[in-house]
N, C-alpha and C positions, 0 to 999 in steps of 0.2 A: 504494500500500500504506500500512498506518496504522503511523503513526511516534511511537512510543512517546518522552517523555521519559527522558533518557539517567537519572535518578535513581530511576528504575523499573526492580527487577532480573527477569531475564527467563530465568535460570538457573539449574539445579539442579546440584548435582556428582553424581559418580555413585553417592556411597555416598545421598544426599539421595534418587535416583532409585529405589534398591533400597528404601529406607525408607516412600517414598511408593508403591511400588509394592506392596509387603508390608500394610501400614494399609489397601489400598483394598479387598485383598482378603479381610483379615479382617473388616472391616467390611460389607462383598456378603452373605459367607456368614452372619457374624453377623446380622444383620436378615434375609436369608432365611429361616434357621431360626427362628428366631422369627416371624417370617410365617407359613411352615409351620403352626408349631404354633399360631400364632392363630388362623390361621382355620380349621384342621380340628378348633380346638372348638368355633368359633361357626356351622361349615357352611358359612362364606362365601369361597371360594375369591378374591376382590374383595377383601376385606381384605390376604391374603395379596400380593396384587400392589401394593397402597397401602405397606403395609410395605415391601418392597423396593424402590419407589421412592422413600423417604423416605432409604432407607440408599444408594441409588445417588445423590441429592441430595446429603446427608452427606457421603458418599466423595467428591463430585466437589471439594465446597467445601473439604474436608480436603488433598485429595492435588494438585488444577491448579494452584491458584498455585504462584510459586516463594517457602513461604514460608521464613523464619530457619531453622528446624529443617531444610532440606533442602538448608542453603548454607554449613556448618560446617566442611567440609574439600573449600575450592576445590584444581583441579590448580596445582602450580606450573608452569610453563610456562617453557622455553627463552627467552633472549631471542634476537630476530630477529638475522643476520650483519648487516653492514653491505651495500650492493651493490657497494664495493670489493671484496672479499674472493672475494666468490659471481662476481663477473666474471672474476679473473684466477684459479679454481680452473678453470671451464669451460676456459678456454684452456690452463692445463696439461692437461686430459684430452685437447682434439683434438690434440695434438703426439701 
C-alpha cells in the first residue's frame, strides 16, 4: 500500500466533513442548472453534460483533499490508560 509522508495531512474533522460535503453539493447543482439552461438555449444537450462535468471536476478539487478549511476543529481525544491499569481492572472483573 502507498505510504504517504507522515507531514501530509490525511484528515478531515467532522464539522470539515459536513462543510465539504455541503460545497460539493451546491456546486453539482449549481453548474447543473446552469448547464441546463445553456444548452437548452443553444439546443445542445453536449454542452449541458461538458458543464456539469466541469462542476463535478470543480467539486472534486474543492471538496477531496483534506484541505485547512476542513481541519479547524480536530476531536480532542482521550489519552490512552497505561496497560498497568487496563491489566489489573480485567482481573478485578473475573473475581
Amino acid at each position: 500500500m502507498l505510504q504517504l509522508p507522515a507531514w501530509i495531512p490525511v484528515h478531515m474533522d467532522y464539522e470539515g466533513q459536513k462543510r465539504a460535503e455541503r460545497l460539493f453539493q451546491v456546486i453539482i447543482v449549481l453548474f447543473g442548472v446552469v448547464g441546463l439552461i445553456w444548452g437548452y438555449s443553444i439546443q445542445q444537450f453536449s454542452q449541458t453534460v461538458y458543464i456539469l462535468g466541469a462542476g463535478v471536476a470543480l467539486a472534486c478539487l474543492l471538496t477531496l483533499p483534506p484541505w485547512p478549511m476542513y481541519r479547524r476543529r480536530p476531536l480532542n481525544w482521550q489519552k490512552p490508560r497505561s496497560s498497568d491499569a487496563s491489566d489489573s481492572s480485567k482481573t478485578k472483573k473475573k473475581k
